[in-house]
C-alpha positions as CSV (number, residue, x, y, z in Angstrom):
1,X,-18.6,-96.9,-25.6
2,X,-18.3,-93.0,-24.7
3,X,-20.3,-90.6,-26.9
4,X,-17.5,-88.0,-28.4
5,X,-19.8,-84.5,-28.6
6,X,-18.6,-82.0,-32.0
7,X,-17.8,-78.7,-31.1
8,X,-20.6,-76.2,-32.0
9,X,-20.1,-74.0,-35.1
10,X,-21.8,-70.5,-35.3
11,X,-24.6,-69.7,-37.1
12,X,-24.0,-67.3,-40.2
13,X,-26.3,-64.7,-38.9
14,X,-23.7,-64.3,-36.1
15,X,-21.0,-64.4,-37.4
16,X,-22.7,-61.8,-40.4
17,X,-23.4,-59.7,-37.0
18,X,-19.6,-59.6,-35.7
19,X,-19.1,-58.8,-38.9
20,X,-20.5,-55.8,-39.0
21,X,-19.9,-54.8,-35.5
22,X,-16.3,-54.9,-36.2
23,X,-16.1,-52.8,-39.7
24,X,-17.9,-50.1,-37.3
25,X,-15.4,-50.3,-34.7
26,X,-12.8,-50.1,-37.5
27,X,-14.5,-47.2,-39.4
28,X,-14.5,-44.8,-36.2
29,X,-10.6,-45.5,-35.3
30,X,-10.3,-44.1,-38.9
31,X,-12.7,-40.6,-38.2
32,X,-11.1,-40.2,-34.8
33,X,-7.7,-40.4,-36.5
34,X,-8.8,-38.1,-39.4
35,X,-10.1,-35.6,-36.8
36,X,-7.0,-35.6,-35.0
37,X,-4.6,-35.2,-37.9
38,X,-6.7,-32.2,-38.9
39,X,-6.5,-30.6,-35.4
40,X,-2.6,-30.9,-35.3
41,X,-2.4,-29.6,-39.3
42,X,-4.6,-26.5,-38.2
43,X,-2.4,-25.7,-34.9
44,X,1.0,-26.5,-37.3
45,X,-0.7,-23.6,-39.7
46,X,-1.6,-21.1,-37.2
47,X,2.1,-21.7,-35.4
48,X,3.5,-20.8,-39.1
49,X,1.2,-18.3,-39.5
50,X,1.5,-16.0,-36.5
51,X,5.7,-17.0,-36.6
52,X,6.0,-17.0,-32.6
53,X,6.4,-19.6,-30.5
54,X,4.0,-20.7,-27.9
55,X,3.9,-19.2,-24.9
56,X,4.2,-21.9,-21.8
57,X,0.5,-23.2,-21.5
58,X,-0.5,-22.0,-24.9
59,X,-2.2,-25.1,-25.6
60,X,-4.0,-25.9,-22.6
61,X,-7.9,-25.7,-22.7
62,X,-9.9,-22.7,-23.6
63,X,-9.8,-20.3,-20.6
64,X,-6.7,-21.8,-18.9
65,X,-3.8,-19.6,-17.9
66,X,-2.7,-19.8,-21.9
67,X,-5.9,-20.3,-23.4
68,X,-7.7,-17.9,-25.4
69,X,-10.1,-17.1,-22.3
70,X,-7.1,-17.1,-19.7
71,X,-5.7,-13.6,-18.9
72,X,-2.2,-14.3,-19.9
73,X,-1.5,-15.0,-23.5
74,X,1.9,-15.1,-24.9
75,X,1.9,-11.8,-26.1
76,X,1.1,-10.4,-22.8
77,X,4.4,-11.7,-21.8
78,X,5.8,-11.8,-24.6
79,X,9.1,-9.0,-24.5
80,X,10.3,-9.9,-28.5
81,X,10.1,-6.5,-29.6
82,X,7.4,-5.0,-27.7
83,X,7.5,-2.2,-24.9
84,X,5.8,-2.0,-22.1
85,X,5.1,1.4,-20.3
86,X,5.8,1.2,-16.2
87,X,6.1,4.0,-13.3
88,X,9.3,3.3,-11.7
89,X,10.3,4.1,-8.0
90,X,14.0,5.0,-6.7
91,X,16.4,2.6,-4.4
92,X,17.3,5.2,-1.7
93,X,18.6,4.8,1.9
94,X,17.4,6.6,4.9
95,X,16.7,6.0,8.2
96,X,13.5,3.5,8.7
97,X,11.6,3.3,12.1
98,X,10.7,0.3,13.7
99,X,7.5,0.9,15.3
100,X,4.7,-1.4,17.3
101,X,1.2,-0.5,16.1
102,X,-1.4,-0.4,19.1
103,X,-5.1,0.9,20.2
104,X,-5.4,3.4,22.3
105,X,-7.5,6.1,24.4
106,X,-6.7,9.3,25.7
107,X,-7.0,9.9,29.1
108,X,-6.7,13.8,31.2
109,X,-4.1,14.6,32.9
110,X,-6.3,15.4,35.8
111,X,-10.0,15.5,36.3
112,X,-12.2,17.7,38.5
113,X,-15.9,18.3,39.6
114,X,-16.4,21.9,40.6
115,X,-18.9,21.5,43.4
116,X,-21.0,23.6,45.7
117,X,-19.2,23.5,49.5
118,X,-22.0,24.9,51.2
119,X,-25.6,25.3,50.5
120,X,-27.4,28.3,48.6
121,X,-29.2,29.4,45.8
122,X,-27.0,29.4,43.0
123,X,-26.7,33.5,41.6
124,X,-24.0,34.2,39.2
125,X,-22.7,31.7,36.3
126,X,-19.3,33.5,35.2
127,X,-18.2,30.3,32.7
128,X,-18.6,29.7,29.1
129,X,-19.4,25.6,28.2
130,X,-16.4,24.2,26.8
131,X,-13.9,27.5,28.1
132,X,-10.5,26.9,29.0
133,X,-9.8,28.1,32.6
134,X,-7.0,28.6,35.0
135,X,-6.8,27.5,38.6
136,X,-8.2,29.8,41.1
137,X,-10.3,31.5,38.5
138,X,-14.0,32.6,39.6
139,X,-17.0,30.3,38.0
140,X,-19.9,31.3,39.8
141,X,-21.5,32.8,43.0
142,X,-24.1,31.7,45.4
143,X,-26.2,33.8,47.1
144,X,-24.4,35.0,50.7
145,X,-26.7,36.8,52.7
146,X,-26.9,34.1,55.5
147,X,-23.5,33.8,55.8
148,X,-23.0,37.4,56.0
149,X,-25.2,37.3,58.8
150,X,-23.5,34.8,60.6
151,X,-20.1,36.0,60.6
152,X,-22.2,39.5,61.8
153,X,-23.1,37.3,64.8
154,X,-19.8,35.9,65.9
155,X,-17.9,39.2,65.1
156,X,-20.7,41.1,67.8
157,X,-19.7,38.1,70.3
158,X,-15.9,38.4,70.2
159,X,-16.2,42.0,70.5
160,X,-18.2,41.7,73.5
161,X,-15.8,39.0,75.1
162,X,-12.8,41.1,74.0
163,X,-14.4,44.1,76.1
164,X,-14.8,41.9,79.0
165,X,-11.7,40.5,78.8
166,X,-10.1,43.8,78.4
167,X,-11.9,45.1,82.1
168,X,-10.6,41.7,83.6
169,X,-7.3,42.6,83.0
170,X,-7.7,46.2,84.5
171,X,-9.3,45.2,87.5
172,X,-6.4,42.6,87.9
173,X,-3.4,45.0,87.6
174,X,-4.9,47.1,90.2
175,X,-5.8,44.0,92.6
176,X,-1.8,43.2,92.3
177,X,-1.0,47.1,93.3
178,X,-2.7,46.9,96.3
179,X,-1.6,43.2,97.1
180,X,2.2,45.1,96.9
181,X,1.1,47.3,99.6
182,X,-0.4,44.6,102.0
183,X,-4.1,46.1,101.2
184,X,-6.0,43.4,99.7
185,X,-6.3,39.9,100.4
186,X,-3.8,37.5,97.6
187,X,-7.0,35.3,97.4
188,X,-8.9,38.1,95.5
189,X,-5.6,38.3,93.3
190,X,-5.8,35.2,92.2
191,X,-9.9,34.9,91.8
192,X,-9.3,37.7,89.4
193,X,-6.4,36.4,87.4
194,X,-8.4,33.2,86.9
195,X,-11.1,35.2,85.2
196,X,-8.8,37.0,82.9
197,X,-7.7,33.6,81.6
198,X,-11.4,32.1,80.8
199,X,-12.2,35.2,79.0
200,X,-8.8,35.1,76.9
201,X,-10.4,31.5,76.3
202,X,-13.5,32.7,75.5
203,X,-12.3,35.6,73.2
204,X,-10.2,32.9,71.5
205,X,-13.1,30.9,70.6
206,X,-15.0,33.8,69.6
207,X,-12.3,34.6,67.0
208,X,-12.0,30.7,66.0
209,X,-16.0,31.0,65.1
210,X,-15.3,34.2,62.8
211,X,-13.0,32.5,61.0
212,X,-15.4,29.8,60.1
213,X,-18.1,31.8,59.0
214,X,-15.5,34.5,56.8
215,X,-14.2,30.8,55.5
216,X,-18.2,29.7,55.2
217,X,-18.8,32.8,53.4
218,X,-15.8,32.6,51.2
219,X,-17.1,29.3,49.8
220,X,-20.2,31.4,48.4
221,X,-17.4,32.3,45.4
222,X,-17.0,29.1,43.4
223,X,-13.3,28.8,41.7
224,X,-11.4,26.1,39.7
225,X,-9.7,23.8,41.7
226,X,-7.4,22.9,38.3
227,X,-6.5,24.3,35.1
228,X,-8.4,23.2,32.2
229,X,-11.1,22.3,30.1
230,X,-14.7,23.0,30.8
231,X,-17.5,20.6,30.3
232,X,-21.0,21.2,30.1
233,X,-23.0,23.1,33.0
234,X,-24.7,20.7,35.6
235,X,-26.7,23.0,37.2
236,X,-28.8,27.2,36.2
237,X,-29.0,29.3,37.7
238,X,-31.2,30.1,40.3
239,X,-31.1,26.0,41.2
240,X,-30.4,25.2,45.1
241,X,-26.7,23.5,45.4
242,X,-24.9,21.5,47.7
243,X,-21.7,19.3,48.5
244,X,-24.0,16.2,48.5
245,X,-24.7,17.0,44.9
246,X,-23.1,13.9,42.3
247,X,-22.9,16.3,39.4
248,X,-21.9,19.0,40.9
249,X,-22.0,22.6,38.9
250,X,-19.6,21.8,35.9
251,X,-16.3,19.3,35.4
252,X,-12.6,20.2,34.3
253,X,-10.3,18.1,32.8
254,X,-6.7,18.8,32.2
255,X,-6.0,18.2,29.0
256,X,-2.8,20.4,28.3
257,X,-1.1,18.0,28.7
258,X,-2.7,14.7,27.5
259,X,-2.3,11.0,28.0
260,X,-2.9,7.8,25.7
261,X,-3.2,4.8,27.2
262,X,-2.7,1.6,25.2
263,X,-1.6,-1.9,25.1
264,X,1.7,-3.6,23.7
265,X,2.0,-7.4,23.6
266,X,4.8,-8.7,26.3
267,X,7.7,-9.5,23.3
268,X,8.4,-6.0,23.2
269,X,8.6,-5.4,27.0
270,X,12.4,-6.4,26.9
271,X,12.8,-3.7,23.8
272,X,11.2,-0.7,25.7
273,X,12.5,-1.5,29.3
274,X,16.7,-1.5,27.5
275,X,15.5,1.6,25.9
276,X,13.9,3.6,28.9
277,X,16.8,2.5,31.1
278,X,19.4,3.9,28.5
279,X,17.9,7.3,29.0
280,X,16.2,7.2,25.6
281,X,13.0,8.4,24.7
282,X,10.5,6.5,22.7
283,X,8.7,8.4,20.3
284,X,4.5,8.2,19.8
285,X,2.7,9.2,17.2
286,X,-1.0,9.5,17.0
287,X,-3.1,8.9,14.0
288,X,-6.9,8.7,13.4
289,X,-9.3,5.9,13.0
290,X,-8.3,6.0,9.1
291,X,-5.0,6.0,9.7
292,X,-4.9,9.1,7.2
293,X,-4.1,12.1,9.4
294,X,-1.4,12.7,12.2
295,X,-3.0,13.9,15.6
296,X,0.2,14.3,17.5
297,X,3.6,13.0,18.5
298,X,4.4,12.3,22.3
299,X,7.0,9.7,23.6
300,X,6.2,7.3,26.5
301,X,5.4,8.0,30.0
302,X,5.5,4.9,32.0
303,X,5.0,1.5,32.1
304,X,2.1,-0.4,33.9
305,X,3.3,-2.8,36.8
306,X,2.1,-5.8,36.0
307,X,1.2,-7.5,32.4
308,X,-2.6,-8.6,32.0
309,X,-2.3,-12.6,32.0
310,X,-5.6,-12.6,30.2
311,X,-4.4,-10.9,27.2
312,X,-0.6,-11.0,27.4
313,X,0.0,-7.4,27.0
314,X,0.9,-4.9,29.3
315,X,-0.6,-0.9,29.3
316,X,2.0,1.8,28.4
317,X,1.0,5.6,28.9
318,X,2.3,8.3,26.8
319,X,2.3,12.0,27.2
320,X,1.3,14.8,24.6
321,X,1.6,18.3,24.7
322,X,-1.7,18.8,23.0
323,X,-1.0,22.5,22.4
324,X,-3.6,22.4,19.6
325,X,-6.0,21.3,21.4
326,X,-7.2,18.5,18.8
327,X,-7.1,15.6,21.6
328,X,-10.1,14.9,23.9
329,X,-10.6,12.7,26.8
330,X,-12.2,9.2,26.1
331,X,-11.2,9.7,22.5
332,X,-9.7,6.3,19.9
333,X,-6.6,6.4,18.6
334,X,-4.2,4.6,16.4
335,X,-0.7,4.6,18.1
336,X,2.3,3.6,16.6
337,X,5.1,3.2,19.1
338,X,8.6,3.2,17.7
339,X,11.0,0.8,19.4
340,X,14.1,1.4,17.2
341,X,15.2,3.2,14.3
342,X,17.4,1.4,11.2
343,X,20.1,3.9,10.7
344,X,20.8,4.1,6.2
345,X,18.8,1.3,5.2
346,X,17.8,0.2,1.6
347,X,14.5,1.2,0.9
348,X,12.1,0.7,-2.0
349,X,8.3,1.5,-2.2
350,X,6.2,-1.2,-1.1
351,X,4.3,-1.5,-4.4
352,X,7.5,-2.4,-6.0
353,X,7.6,-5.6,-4.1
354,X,5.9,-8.5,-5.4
355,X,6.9,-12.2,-3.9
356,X,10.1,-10.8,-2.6
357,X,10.9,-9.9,-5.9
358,X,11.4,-6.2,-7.5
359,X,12.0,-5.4,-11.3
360,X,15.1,-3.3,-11.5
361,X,14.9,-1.2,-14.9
362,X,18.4,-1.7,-16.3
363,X,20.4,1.0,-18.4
364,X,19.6,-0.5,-21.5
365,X,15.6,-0.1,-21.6
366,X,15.0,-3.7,-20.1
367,X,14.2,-4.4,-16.9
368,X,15.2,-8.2,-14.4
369,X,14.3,-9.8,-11.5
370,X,16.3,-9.0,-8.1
371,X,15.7,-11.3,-5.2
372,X,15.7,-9.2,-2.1
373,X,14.9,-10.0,1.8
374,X,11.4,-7.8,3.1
375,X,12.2,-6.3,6.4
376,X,10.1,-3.2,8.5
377,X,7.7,-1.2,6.6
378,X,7.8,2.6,7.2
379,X,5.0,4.5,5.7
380,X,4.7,3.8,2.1
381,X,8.6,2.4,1.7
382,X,10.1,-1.1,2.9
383,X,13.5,-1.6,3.9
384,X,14.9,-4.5,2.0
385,X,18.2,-6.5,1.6
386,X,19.1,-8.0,-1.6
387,X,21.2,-6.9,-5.1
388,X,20.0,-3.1,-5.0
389,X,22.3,-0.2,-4.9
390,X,21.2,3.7,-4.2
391,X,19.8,5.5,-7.3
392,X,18.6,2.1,-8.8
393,X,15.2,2.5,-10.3
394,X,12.5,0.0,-9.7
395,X,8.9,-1.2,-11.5
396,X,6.1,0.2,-9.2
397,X,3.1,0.2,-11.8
398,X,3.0,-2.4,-14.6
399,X,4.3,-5.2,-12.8
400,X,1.9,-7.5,-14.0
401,X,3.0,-7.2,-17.9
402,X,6.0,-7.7,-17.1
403,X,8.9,-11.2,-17.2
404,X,12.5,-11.1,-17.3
405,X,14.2,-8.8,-20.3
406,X,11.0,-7.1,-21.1
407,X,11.5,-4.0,-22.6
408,X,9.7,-1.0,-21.1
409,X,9.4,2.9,-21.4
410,X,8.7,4.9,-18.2
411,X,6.4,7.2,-17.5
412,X,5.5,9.4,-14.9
413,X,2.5,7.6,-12.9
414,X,1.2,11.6,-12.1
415,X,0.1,12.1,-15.7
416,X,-1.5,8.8,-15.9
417,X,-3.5,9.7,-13.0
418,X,-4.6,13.2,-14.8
419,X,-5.4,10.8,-17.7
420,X,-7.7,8.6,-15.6
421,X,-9.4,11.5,-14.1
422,X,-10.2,13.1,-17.2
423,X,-11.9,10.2,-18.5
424,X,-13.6,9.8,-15.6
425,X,-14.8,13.5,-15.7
426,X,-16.0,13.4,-19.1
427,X,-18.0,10.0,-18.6
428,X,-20.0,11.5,-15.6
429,X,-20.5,14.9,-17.7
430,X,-22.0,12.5,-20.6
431,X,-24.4,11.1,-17.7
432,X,-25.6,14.3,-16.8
433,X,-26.8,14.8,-20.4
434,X,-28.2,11.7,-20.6
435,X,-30.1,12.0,-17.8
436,X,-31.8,15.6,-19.0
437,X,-33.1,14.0,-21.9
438,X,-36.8,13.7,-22.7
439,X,-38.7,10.5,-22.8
440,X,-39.2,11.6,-26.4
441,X,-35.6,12.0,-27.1
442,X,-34.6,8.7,-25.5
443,X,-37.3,7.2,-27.6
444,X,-35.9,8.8,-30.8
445,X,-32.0,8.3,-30.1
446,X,-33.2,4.0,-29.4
447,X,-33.9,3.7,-33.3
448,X,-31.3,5.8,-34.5
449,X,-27.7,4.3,-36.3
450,X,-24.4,5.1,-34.8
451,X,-23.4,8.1,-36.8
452,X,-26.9,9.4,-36.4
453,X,-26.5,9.4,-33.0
454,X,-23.5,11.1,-32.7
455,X,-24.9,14.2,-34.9
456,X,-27.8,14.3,-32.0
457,X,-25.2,14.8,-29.3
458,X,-23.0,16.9,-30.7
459,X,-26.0,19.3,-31.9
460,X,-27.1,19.0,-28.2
461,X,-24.1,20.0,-27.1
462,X,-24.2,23.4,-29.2
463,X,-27.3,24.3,-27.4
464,X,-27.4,26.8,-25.1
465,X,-27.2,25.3,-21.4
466,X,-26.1,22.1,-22.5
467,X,-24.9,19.5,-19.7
468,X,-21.2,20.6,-19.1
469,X,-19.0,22.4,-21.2
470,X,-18.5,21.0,-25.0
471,X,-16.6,18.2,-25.6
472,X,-17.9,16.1,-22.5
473,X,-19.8,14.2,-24.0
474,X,-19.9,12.2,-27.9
475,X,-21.7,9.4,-29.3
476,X,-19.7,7.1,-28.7
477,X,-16.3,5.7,-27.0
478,X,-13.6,8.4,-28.5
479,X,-15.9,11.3,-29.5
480,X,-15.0,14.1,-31.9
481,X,-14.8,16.6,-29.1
482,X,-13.8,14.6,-26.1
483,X,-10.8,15.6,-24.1
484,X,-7.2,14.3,-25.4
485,X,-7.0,11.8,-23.1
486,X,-10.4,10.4,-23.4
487,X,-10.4,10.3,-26.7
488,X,-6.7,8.9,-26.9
489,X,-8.7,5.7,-25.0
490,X,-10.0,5.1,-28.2
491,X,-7.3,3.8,-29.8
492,X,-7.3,0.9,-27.0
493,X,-9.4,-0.7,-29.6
494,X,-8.3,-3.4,-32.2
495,X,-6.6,-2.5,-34.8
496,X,-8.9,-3.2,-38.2
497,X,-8.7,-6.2,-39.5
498,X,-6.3,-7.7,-36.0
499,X,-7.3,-11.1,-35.3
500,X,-9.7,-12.1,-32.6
501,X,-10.1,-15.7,-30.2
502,X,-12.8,-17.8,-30.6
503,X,-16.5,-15.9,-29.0
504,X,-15.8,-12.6,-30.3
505,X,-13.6,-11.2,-27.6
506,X,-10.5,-8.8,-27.9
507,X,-7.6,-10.6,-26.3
508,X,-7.5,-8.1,-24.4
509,X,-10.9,-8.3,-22.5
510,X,-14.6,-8.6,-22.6
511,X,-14.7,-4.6,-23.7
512,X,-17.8,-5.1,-25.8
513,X,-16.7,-3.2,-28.5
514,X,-15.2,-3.6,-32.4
515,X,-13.3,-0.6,-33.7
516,X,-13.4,1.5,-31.3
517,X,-17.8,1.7,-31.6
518,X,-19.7,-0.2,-28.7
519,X,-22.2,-2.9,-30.4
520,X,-26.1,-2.4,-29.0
521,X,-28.1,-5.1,-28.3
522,X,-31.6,-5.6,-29.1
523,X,-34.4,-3.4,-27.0
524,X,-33.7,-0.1,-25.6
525,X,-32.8,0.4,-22.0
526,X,-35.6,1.0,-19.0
527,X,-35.6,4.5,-19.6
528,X,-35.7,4.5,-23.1
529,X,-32.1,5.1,-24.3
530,X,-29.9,2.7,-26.7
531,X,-28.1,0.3,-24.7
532,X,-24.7,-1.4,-25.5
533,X,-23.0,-4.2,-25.7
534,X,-22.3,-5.2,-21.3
535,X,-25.2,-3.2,-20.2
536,X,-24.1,0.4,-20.1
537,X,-26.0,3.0,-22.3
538,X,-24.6,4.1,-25.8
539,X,-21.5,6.3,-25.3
540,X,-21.6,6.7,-21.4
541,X,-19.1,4.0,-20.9
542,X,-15.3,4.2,-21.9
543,X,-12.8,1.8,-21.6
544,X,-10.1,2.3,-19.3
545,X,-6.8,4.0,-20.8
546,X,-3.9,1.3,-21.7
547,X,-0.5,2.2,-19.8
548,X,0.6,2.3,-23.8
549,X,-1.9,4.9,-24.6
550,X,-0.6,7.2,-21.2
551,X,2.6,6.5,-22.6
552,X,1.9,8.3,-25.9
553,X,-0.4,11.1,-24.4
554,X,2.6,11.8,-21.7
555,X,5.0,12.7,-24.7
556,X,2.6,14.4,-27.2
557,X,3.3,17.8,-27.5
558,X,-0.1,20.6,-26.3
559,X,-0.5,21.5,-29.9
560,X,-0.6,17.5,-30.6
561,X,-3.4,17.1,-27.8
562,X,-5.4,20.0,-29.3
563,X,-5.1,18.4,-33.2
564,X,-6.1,15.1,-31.3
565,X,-9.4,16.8,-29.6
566,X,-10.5,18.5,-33.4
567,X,-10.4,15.2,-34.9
568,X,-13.3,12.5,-36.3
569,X,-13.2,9.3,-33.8
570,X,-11.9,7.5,-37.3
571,X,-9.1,9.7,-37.7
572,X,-8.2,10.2,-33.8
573,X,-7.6,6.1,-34.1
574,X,-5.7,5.7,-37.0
575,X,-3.7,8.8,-36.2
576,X,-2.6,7.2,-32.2
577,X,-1.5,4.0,-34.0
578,X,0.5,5.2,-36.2
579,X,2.2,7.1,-33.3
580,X,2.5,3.6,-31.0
581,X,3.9,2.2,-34.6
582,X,6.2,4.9,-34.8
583,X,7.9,5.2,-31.4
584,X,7.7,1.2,-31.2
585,X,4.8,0.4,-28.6
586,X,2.3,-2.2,-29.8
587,X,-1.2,-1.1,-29.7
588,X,-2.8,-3.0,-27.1
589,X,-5.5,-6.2,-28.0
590,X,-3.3,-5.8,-31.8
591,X,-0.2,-7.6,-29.8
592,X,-2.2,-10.0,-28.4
593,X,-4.2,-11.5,-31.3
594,X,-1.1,-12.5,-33.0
């Protein structure tokens, strides 16, 4: 009979083990729960609390593109009652060139070496290195006294022949009067006009041999074969010169007028060949190796005869007048050859252009996107095609704050740049007192407070011979007696008591400082100064001025700017944000901690 086998039955201290093992797994679903509800009641409060919506990408990880560490918050973009300050460009039409940029070299016109034709002691230089001569002008002598002699020589033997031929003749004219009167024999007539004609021979030669040596002797006066440009002398004097010579005495180039040589890739071949056979001249302009300054304008000579199958582009020679003289032989050159010219085209600066998209400022203070179609670039504006009608003004600086419907103010991108430089100025002036500070000083200023420190620089500055003038240096960011527009970079900080992300950074940038005041960090700096927060000494470095704070400065009055410079840092803050609050501009890092 088959054995039936009982199912085993678990132990107690197992199943007291699952037990356990499964209130655990049931305790953490609760925590993680907990933890979750408490993360989505937090971001509900802050949502309530700030009253704006999310930006797209708000809530994406720390440092993301809407995180706190990403560069675009949604206040950045945000165009709910803010106003951003731009420099705007004007929509205008004009004629745009087409134009083929190319590398090329100047070449002479003609090139010469003035060389010795006969051989001598070199006498006379009458040349100055680097002189501009004409053709046929005198350069330099060599010494003639041989040649002199030999055309002395010759000269004594045609006058001698000439004599003799001269008797010949006589004696013939008498042999043929007696020869008419049957006295003489015709044989000695004849024997006598045969030796007339060999010395009219002779006396021909004679005068053929001083023609050489008055041509030998000629070539003892060196001339320019060309017009042009001297090079450097070859040869002193008192040297020994020949024709066999390589250098010769001195080299002239002909360089009024000039040529550039250059290459153009084969597609445009078609262009310039319909353009040259329509009678039309192409236009060259020359520009240097920094494409910064014009050297000349020119249009094109001729074409080469062949294209270069290596590199596909064929050489094209243009002429220049050169009447400046500014263009050597042998010297680099950045050519831009124009092709064609675009007859009223819309144009708008290139910085305008972002992703083939401008911002057009509309009349009501806001500004929207305008597809538009990038065509040639001529100098710093771009023909485009798109929704853009003359007169229209477009976002040239600022483009980045910007999305559709933002509101903006413009301002004039000039006195922003006056703004920047000032700063600038007054941060390296601050240097230059730092940097005439004793060891002892430096030592002193490392243990003093804030507001201790600025009562040392501003005593400094009242003593006589003080690093620049006063005012160019403070204590700190936003001194006292800064210019205006440094110290209107002050109020780039926080506002008290704005909100900041998580790690102690302004949403508007690592700037290192709270209120305005850079923090130090512990230990003073190599040579013995206070450092602050991001490495830069105590009051030497200043943030860079907001486009809202240019915006202000740009419409303060001059007896504004001077009531600015008198005032405390405290004051000079307080007093710029309640201008932004007043004409409507948020103060920049405020904005973006909301």
């Amino acid at each position: 009979m088959p054995s039936h086998r009982l199912p085993s039955v678990p132990s107690r201290p197992l199943l007291r083990q699952q037990g356990r093992a499964l209130w655990w797994i049931v305790l953490l679903v609760v925590i993680a729960a907990a933890a979750g509800g408490g993360w989505w009641w937090k971001q509900r409060q802050a949502a309530s609390t700030t009253g704006q919506p999310q930006a797209e990408g708000a809530g994406g990880p720390p440092g993301g593109r809407g995180g706190p560490g990403g560069g675009r918050g949604p206040a950045r973009f945000s165009a709910g009652g803010q106003t951003q300050p731009v420099s705007v460009g004007i929509v205008r039409r004009q004629d745009v060139r087409v134009q083929v940029n190319a590398i090329g070299t100047m070449s002479a016109r003609a090139t010469a070496v003035v060389r010795a034709k006969v051989s001598g002691e070199l006498v006379k230089l009458h040349f100055k290195e680097g002189d501009e001569v004409k053709a046929g002008q005198l350069l330099a002598e060599i010494d003639p006294r041989s040649y002199q002699a030999s055309l002395g020589q010759v000269q004594g033997n045609l006058a001698r022949d000439q004599a003799l031929l001269k008797n010949a003749q006589l004696d013939l004219k008498r042999y043929q009067d007696l020869l008419a009167k049957d006295s003489i024999a015709s044989q000695q007539v004849d024997t006598q006009a045969a030796q007339v004609r060999q010395l009219e021979g002779t006396v021909a030669a004679d005068q053929a041999q001083v023609d050489a040596a008055k041509l030998q002797l000629s070539y003892t006066r060196i001339t320019a074969p060309i017009a042009g440009r001297l090079g450097l002398r070859q040869a002193d004097r008192g040297n020994v010169v020949g024709p066999s010579d390589a250098n010769g005495i001195v080299t002239i180039n002909l360089v009024r007028p000039i040529d550039a040589v250059f290459s153009v890739p084969e597609a445009h071949l078609a262009q310039i060949n319909q353009r040259l056979s329509e009678g039309a001249e192409l236009p060259v302009e020359l520009w240097d190796r920094e494409q910064k300054r014009r050297l000349g304008r020119g249009k094109v000579g001729a074409l080469d005869n062949a294209i270069d199958a290596t590199t596909g582009t064929i050489k094209v020679k243009a002429t220049f007048g050169n009447e400046d003289g500014t263009l050597f032989p042998n010297q680099f050159v950045n050519v831009r050859l124009q092709v064609n010219l675009l007859q009223d085209a819309v144009t708008v600066p290139g910085t305008a252009i972002q992703n083939n998209y401008v911002y057009l400022v509309q009349p009501d203070g806001t500004v929207t996107q305008r597809r538009i179609r990038v065509g040639v670039a001529d100098g710093d504006r771009v023909a485009v095609e798109g929704d853009l009608k003359e007169g229209d003004q477009v976002v040239v600086d600022g483009i980045d704050r910007l999305r559709e419907g933002a509101k903006v103010a413009v301002i004039d991108s000039g006195a922003a740049a006056r703004a920047d430089e000032a700063v600038q100025d007054a941060g390296a002036r601050r240097a230059a007192m730092m940097r005439n500070l004793t060891p002892e000083e430096r030592e002193k200023l490392a243990k003093m407070t804030q507001e201790e420190r600025r009562a040392f620089f501003r005593s400094k500055r009242n003593q006589p011979g003080a690093a620049g003038p006063a005012g160019a240096a403070s204590g700190t960011v936003g001194s006292e007696a800064a210019a205006p527009a440094a110290g209107a970079s002050a109020a780039a900080a926080p506002a008290p008591g704005a909100s900041r992300p998580a790690g102690g950074r302004s949403a508007e940038g690592p700037r290192g400082a709270q209120d305005g005041a850079p923090r130090e960090t512990p230990g003073p700096r190599a040579d013995g100064g206070p450092r602050a927060e991001g490495g830069a000494p105590d009051g030497e470095r200043r943030p860079g001025m907001s486009l809202e704070v240019r915006a202000l400065l740009e419409k303060m009055s001059p007896e504004e700017r001077q009531k600015l410079q008198a005032m405390a840092p405290d004051e000079r803050r307080a007093y710029i944000r309640g201008k932004m609050q007043a004409a409507g501009i948020a103060a920049p890092g405020a904005a973006a901690s909301r």
